[in-house]
Structure formats: structure tokens, C-alpha cells
PDB file of N, CA, C, O and CB in Angstrom:
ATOM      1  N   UNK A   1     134.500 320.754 -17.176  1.00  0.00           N
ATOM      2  CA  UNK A   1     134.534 319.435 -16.583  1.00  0.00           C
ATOM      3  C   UNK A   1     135.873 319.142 -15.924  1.00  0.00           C
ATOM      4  O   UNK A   1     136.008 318.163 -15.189  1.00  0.00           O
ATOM      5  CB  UNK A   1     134.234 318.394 -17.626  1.00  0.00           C
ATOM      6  N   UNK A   2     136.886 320.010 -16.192  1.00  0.00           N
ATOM      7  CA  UNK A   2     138.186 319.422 -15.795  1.00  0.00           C
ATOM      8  C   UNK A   2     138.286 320.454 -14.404  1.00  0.00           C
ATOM      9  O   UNK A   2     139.401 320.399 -13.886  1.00  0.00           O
ATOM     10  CB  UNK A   2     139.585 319.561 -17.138  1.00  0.00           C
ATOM     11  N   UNK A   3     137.427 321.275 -13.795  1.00  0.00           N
ATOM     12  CA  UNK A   3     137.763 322.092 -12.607  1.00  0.00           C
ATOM     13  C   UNK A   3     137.467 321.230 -11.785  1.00  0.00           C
ATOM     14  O   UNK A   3     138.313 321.315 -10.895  1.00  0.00           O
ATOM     15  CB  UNK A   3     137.127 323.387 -12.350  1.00  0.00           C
ATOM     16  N   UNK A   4     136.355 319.994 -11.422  1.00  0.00           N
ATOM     17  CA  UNK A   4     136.519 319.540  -9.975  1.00  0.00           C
ATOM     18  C   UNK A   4     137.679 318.193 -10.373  1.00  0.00           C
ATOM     19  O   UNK A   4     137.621 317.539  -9.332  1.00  0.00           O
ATOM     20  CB  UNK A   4     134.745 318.995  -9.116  1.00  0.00           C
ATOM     21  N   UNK A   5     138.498 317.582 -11.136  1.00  0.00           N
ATOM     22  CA  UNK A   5     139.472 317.172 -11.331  1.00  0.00           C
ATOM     23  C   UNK A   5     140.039 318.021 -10.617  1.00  0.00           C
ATOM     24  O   UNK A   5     140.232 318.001  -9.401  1.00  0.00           O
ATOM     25  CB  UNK A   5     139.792 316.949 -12.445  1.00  0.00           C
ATOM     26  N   UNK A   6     140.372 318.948 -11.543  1.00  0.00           N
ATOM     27  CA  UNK A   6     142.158 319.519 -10.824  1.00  0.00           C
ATOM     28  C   UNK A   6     141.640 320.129  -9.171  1.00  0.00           C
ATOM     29  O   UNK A   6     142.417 319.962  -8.231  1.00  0.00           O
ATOM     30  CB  UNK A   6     143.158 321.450 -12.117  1.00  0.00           C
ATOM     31  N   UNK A   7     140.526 320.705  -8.984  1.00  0.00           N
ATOM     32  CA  UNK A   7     140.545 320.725  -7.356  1.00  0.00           C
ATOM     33  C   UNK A   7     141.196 319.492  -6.641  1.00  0.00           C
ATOM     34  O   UNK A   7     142.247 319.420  -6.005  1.00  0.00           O
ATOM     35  CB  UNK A   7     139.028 320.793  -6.796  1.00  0.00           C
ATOM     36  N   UNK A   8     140.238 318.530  -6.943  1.00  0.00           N
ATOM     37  CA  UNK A   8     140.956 316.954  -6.379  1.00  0.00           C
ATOM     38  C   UNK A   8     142.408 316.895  -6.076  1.00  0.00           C
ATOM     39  O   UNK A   8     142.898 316.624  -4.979  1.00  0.00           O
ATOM     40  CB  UNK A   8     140.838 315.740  -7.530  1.00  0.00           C
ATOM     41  N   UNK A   9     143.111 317.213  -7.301  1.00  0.00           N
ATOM     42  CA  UNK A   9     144.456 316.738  -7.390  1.00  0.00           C
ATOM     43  C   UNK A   9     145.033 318.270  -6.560  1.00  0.00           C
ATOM     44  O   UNK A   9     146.193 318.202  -6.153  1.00  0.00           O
ATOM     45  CB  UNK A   9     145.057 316.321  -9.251  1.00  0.00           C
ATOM     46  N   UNK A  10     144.478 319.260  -6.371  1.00  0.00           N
ATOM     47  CA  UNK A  10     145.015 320.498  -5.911  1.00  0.00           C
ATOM     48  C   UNK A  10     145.227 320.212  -4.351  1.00  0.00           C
ATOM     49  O   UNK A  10     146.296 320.264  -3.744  1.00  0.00           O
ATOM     50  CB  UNK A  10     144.004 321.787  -6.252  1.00  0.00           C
ATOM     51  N   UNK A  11     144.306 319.983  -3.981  1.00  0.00           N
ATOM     52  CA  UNK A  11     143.796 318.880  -2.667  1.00  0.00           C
ATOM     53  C   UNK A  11     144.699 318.320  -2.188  1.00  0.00           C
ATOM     54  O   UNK A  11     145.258 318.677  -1.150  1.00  0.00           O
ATOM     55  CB  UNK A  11     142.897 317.721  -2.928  1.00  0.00           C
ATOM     56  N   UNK A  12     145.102 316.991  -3.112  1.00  0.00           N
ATOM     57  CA  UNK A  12     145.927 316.026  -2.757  1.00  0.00           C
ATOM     58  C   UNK A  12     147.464 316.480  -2.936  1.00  0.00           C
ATOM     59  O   UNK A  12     148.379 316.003  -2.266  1.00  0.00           O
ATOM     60  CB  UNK A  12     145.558 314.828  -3.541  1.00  0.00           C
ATOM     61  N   UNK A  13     147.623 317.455  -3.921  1.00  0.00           N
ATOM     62  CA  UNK A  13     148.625 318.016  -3.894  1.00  0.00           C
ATOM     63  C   UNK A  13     149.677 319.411  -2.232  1.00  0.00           C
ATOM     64  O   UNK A  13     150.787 319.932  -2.131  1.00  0.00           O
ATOM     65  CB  UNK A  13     148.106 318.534  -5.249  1.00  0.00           C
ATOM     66  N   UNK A  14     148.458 319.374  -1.411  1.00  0.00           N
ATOM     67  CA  UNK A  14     148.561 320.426  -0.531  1.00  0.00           C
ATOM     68  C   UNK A  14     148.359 319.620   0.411  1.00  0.00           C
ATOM     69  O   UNK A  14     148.532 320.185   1.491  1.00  0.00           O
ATOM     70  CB  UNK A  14     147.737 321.619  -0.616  1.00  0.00           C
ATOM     71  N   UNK A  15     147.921 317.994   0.563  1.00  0.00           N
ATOM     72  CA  UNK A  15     148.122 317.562   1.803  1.00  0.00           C
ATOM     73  C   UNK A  15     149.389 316.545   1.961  1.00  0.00           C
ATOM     74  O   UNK A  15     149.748 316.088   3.046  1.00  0.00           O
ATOM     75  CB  UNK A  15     146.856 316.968   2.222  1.00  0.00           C
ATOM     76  N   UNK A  16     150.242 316.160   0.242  1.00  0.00           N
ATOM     77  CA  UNK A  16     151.165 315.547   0.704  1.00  0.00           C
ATOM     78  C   UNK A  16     152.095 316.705   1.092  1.00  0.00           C
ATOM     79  O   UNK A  16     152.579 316.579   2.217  1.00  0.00           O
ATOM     80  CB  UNK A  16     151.637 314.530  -0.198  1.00  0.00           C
ATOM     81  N   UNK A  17     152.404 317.658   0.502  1.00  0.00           N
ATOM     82  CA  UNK A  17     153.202 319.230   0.970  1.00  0.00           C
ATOM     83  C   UNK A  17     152.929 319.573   2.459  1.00  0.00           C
ATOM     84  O   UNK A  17     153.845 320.003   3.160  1.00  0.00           O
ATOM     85  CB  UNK A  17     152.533 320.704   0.020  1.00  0.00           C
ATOM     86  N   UNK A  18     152.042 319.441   2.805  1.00  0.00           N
ATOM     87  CA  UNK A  18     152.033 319.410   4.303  1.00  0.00           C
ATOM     88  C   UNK A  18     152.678 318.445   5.413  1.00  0.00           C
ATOM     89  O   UNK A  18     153.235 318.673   6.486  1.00  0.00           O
ATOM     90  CB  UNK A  18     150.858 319.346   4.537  1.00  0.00           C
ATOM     91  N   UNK A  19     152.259 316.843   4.450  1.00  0.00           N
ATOM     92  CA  UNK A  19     153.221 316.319   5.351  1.00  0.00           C
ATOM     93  C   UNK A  19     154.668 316.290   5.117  1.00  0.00           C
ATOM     94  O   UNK A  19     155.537 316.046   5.954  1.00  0.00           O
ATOM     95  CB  UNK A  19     152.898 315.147   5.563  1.00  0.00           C
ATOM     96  N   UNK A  20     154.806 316.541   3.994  1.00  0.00           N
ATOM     97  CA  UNK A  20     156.373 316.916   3.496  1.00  0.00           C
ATOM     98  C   UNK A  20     157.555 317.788   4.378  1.00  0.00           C
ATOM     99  O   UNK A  20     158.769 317.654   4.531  1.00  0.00           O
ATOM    100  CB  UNK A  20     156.178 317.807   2.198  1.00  0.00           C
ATOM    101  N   UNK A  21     156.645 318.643   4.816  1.00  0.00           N
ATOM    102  CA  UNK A  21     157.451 319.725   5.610  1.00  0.00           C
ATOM    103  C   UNK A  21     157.037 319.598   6.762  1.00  0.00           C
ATOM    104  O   UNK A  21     157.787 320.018   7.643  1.00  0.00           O
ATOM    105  CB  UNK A  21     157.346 321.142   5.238  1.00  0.00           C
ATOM    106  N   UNK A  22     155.536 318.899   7.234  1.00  0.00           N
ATOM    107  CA  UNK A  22     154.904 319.263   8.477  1.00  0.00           C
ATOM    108  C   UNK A  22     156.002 318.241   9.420  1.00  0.00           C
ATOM    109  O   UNK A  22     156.468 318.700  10.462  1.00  0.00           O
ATOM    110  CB  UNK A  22     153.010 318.880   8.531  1.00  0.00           C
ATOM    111  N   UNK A  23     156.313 317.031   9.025  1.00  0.00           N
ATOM    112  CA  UNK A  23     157.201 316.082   9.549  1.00  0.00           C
ATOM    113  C   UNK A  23     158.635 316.426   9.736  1.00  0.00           C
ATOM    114  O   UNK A  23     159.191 316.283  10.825  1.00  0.00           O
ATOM    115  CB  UNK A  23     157.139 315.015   8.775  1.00  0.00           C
ATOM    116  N   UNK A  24     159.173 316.832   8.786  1.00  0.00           N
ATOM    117  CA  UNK A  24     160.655 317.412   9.213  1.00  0.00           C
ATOM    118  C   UNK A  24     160.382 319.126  10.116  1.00  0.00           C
ATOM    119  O   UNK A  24     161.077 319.495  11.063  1.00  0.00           O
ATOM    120  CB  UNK A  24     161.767 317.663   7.394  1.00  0.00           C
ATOM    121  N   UNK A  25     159.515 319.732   9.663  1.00  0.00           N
ATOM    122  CA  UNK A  25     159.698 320.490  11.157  1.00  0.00           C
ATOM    123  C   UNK A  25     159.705 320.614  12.575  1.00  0.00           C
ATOM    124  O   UNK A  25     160.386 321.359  13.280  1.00  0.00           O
ATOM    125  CB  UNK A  25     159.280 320.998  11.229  1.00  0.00           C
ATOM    126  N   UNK A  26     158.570 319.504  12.983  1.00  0.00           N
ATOM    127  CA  UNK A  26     158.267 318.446  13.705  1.00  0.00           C
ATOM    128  C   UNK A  26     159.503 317.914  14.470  1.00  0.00           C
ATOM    129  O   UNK A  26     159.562 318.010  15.696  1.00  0.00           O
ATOM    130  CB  UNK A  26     157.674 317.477  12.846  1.00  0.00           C
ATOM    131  N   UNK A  27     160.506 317.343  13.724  1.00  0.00           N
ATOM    132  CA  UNK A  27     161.360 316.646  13.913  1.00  0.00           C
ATOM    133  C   UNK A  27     162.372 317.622  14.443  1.00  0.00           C
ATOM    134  O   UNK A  27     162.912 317.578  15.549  1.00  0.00           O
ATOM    135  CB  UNK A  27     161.621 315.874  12.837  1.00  0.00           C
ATOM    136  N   UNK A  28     162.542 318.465  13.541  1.00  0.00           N
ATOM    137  CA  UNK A  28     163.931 319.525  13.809  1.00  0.00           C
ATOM    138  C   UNK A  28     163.132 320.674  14.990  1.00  0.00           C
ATOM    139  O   UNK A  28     163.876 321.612  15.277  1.00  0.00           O
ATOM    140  CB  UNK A  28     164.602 320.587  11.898  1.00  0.00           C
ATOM    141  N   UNK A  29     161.779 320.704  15.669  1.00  0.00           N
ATOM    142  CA  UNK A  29     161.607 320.966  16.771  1.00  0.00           C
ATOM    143  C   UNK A  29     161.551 320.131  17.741  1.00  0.00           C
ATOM    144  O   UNK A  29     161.330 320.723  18.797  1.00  0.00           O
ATOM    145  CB  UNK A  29     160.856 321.504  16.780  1.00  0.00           C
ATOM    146  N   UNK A  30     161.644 319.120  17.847  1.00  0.00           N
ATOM    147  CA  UNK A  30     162.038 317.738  18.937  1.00  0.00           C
ATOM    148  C   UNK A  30     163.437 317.792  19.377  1.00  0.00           C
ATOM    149  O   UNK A  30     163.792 317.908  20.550  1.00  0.00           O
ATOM    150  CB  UNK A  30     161.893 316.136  18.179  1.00  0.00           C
ATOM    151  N   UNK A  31     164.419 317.675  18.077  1.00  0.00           N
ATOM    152  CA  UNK A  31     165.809 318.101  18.429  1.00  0.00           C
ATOM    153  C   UNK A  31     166.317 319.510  19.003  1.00  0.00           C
ATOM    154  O   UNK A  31     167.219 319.602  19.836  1.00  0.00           O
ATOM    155  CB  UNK A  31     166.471 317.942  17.304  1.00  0.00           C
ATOM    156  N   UNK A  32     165.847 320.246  18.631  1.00  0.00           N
ATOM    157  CA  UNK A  32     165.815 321.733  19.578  1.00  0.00           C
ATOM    158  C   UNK A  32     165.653 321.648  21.017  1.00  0.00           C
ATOM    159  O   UNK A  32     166.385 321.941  21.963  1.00  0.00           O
ATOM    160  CB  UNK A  32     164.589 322.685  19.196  1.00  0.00           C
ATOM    161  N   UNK A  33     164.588 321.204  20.921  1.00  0.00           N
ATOM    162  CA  UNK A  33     163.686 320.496  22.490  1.00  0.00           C
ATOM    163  C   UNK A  33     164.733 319.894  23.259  1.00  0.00           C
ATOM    164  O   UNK A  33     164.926 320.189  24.439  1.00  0.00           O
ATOM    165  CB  UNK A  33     162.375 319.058  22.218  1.00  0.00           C
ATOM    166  N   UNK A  34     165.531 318.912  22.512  1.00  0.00           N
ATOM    167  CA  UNK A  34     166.205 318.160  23.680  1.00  0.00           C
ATOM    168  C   UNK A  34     167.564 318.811  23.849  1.00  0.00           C
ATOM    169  O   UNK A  34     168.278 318.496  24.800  1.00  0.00           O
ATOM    170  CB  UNK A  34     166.371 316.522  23.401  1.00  0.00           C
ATOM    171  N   UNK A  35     168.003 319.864  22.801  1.00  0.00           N
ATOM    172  CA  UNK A  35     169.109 320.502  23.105  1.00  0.00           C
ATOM    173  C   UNK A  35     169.177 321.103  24.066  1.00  0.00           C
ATOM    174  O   UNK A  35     169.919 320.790  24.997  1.00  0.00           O
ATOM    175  CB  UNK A  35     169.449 321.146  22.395  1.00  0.00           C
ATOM    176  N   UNK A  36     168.167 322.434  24.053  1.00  0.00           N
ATOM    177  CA  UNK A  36     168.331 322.860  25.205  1.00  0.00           C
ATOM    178  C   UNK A  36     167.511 322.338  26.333  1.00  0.00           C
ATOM    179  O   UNK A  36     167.323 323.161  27.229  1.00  0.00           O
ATOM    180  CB  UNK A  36     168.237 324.041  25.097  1.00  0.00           C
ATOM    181  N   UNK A  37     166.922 321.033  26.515  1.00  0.00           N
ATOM    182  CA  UNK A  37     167.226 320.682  27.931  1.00  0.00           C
ATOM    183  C   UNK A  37     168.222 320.062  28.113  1.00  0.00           C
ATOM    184  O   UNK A  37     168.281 319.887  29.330  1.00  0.00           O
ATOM    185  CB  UNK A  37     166.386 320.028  28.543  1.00  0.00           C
ATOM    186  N   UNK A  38     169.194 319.539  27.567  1.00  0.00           N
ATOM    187  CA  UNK A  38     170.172 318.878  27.751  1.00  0.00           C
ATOM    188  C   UNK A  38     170.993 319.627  28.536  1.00  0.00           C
ATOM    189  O   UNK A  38     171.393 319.266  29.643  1.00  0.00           O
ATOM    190  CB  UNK A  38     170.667 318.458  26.688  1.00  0.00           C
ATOM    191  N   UNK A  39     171.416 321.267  27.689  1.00  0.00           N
ATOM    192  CA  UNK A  39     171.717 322.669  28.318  1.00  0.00           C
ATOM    193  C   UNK A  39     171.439 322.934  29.473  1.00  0.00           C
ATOM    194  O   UNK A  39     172.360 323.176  30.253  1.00  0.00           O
ATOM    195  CB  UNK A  39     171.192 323.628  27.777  1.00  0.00           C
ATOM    196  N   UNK A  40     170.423 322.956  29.804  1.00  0.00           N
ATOM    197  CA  UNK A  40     170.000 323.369  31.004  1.00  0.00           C
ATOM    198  C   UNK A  40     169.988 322.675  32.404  1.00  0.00           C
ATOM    199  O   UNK A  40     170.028 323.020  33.585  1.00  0.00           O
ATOM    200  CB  UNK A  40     168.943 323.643  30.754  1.00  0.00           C
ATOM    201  N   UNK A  41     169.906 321.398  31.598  1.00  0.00           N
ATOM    202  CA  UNK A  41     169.740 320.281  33.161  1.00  0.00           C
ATOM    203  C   UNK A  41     171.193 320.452  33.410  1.00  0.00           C
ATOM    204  O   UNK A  41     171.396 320.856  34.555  1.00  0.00           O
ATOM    205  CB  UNK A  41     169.177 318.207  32.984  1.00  0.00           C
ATOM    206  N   UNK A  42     172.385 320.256  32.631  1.00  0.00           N
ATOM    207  CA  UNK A  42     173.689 320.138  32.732  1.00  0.00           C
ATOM    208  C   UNK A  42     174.599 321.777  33.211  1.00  0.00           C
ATOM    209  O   UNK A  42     175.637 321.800  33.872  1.00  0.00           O
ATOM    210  CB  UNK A  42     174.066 319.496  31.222  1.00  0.00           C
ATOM    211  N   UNK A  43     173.942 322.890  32.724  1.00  0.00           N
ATOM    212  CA  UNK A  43     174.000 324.416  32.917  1.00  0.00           C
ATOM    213  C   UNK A  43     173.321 324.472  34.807  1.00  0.00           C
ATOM    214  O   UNK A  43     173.806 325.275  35.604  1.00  0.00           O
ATOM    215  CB  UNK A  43     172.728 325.393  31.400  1.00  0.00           C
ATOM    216  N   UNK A  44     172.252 323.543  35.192  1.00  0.00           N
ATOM    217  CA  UNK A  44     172.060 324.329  36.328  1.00  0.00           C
ATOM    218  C   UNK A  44     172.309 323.559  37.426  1.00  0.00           C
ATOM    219  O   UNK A  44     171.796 323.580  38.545  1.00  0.00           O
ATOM    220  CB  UNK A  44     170.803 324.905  36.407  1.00  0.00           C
ATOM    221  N   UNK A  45     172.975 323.029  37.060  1.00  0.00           N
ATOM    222  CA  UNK A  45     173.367 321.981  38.151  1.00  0.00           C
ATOM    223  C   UNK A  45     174.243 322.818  39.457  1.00  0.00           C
ATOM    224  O   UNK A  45     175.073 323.717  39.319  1.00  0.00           O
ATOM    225  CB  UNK A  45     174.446 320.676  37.339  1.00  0.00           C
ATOM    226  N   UNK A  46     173.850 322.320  40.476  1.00  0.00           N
ATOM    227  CA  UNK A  46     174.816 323.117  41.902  1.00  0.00           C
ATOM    228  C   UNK A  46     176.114 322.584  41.946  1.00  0.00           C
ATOM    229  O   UNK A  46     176.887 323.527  42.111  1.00  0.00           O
ATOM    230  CB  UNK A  46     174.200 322.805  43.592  1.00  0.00           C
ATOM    231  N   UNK A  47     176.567 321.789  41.894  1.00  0.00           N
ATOM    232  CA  UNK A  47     177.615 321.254  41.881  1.00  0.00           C
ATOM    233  C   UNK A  47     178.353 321.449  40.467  1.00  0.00           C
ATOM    234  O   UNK A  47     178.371 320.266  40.127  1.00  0.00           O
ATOM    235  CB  UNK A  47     177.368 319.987  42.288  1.00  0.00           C
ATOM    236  N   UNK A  48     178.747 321.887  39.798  1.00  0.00           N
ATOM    237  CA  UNK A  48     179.637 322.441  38.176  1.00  0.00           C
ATOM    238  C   UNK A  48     180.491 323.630  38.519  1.00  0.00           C
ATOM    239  O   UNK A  48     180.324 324.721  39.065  1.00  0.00           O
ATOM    240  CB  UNK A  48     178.446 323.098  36.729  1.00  0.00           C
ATOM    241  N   UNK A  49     181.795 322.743  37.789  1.00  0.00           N
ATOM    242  CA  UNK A  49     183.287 323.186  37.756  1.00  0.00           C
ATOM    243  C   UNK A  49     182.754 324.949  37.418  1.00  0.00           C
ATOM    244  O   UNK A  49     181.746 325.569  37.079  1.00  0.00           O
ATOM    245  CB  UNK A  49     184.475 322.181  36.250  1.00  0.00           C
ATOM    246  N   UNK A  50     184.581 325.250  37.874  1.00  0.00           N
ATOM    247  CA  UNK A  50     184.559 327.147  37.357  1.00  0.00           C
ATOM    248  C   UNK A  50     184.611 326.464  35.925  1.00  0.00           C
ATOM    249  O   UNK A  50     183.734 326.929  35.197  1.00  0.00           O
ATOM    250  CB  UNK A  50     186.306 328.628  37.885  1.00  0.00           C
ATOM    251  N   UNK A  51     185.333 325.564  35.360  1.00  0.00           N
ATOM    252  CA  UNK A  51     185.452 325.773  33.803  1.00  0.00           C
ATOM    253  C   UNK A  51     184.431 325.378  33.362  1.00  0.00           C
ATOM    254  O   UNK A  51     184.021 325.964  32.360  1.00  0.00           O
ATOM    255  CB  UNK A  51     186.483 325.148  33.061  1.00  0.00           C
ATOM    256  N   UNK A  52     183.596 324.219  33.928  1.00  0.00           N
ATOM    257  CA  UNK A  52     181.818 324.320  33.180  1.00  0.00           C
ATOM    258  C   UNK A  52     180.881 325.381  32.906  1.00  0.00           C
ATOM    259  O   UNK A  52     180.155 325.788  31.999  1.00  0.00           O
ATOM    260  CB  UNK A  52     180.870 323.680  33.947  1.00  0.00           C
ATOM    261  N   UNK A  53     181.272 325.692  34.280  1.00  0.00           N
ATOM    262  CA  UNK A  53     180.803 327.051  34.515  1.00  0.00           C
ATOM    263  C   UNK A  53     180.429 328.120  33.655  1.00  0.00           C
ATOM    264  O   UNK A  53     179.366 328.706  33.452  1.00  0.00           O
ATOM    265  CB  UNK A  53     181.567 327.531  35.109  1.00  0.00           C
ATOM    266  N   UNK A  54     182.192 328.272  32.964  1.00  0.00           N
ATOM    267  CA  UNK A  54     182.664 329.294  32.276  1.00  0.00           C
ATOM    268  C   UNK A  54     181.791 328.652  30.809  1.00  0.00           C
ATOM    269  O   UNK A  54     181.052 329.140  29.954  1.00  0.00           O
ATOM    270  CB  UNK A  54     184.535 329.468  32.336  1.00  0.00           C
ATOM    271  N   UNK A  55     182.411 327.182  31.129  1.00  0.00           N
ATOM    272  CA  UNK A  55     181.569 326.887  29.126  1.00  0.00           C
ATOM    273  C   UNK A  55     180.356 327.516  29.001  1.00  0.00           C
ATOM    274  O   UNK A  55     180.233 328.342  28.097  1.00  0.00           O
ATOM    275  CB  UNK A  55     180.991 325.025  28.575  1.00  0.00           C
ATOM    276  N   UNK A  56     179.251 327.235  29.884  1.00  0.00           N
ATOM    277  CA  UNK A  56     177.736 327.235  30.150  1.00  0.00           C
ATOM    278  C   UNK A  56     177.288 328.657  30.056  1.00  0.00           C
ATOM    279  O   UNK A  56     176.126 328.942  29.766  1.00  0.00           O
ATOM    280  CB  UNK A  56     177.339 326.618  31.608  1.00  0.00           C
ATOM    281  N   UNK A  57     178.265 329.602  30.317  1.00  0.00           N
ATOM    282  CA  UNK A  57     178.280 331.021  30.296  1.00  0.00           C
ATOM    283  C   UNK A  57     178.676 331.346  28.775  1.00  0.00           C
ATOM    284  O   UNK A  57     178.369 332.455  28.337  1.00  0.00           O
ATOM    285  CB  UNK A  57     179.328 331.643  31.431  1.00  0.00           C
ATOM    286  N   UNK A  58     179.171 330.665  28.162  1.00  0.00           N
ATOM    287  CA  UNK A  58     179.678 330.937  26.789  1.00  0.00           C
ATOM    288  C   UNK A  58     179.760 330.282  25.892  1.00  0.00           C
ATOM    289  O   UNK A  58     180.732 330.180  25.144  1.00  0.00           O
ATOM    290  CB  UNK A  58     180.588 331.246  26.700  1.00  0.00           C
ATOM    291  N   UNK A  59     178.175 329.428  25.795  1.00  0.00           N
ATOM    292  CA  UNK A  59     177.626 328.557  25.222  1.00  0.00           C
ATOM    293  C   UNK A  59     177.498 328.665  23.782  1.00  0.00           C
ATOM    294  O   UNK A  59     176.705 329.439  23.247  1.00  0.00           O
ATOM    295  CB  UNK A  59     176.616 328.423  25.774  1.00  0.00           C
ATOM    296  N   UNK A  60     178.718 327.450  22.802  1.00  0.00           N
ATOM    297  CA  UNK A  60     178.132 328.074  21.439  1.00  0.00           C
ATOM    298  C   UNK A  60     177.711 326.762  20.933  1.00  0.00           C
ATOM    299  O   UNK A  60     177.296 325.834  21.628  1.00  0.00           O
ATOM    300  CB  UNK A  60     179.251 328.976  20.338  1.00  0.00           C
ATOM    301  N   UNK A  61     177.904 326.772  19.252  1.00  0.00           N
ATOM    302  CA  UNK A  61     177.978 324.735  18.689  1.00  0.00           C
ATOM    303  C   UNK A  61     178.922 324.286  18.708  1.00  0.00           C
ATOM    304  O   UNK A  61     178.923 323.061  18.587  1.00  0.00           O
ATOM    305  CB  UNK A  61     177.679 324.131  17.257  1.00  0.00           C
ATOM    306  N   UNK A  62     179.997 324.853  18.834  1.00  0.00           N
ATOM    307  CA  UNK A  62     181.653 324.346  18.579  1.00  0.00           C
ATOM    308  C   UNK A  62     181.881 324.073  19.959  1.00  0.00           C
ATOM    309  O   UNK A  62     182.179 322.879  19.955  1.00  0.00           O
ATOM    310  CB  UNK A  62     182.918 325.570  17.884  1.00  0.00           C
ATOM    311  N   UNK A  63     181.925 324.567  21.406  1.00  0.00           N
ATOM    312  CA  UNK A  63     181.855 323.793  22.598  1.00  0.00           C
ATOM    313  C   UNK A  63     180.271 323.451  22.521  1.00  0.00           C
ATOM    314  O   UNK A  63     179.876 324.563  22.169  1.00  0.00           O
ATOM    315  CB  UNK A  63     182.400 324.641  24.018  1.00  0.00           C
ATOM    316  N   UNK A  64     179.419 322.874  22.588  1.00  0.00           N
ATOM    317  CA  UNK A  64     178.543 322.279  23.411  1.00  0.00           C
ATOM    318  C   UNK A  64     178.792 320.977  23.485  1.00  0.00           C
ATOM    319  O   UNK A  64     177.957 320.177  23.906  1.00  0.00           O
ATOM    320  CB  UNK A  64     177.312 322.488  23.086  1.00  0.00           C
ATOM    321  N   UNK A  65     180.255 320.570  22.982  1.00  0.00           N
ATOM    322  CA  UNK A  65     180.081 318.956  23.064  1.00  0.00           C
ATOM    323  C   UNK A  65     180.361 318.359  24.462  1.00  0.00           C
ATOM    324  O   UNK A  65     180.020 317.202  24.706  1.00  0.00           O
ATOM    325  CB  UNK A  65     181.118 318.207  22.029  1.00  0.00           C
ATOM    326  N   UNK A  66     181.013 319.176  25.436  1.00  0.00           N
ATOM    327  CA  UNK A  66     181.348 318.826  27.024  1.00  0.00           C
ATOM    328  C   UNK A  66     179.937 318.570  27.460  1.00  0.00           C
ATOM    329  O   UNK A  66     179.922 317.798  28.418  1.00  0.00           O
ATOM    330  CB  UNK A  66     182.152 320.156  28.027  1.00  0.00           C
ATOM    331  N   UNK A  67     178.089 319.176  26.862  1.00  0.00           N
ATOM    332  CA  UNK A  67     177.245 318.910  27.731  1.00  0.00           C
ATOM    333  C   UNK A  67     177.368 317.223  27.525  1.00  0.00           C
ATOM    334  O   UNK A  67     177.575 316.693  28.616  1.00  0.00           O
ATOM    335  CB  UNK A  67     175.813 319.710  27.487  1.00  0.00           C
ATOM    336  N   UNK A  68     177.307 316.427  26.613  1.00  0.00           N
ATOM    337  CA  UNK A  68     177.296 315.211  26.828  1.00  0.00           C
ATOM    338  C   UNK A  68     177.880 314.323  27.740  1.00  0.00           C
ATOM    339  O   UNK A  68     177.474 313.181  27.957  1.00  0.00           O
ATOM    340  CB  UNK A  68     177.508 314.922  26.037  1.00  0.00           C
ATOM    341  N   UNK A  69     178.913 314.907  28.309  1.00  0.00           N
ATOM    342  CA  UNK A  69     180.097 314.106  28.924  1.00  0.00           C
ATOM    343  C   UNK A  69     179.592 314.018  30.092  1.00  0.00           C
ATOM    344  O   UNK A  69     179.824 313.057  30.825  1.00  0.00           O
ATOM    345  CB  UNK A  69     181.557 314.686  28.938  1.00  0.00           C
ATOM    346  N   UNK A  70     178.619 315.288  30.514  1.00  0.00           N
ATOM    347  CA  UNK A  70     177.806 315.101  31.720  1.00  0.00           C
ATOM    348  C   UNK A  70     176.630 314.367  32.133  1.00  0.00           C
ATOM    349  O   UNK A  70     176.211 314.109  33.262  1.00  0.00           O
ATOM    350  CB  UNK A  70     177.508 316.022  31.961  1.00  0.00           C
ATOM    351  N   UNK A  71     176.216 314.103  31.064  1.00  0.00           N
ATOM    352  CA  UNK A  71     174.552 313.363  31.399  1.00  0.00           C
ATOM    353  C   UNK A  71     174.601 311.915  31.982  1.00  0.00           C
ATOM    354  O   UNK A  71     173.556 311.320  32.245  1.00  0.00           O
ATOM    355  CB  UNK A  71     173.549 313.151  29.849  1.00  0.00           C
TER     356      UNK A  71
END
């Protein structure tokens, strides 16, 4: 008598775990998303300095803070 119980709760147990993680991955692929377009719109621009240039060519996390300065 206690197997379609614990299915139930097995159930409910695997759809809050889904949204548990399904939402923060979600999220931390949105922020990815806008990184590198941020990168790119600011990377392909025709008009950017030799030293943008040079950043955009040697793109890490410790400089990417100059893409902001551009948008």
C-alpha cells in the first residue's frame, strides 16, 4: 500500500529538482547570451581603436570590463 504513496512523492520530488536547477541554468544561459553579444557587437565594430582592437583579440574576464564603456 505504501508504493503508489512514495511514487507520488517520487514525482513531486523530481519536479521540484527540475525546477531547482532547470531555472538557474536558464538564467546562467541568458547571462552567457548577453555576454557574448555584448562581445561581439562591441568586437565588430568598423570604427575600434588599435588598443580595442588589441583587447578584443585578447579577450579574457579580467579585461572584458572596457566592453561596457562602449555600449
Amino acid at each position: 500500500m505504501l508504493q503508489p504513496e512514495l511514487d507520488v512523492r517520487m514525482q513531486s520530488a523530481r519536479k521540484y529538482i527540475f525546477v531547482e536547477t532547470g531555472f538557474p541554468l536558464f538564467l546562467a544561459f541568458l547571462i552567457n547570451v548577453s555576454v557574448v553579444s555584448v562581445s561581439g557587437t562591441v568586437c565588430s565594430r568598423q570604427h575600434i581603436s588599435d588598443e580595442d582592437a588589441d583587447r578584443c583579440n585578447n579577450l579574457d574576464l579580467s579585461s572584458a570590463s572596457f566592453l561596457l564603456k562602449h555600449l
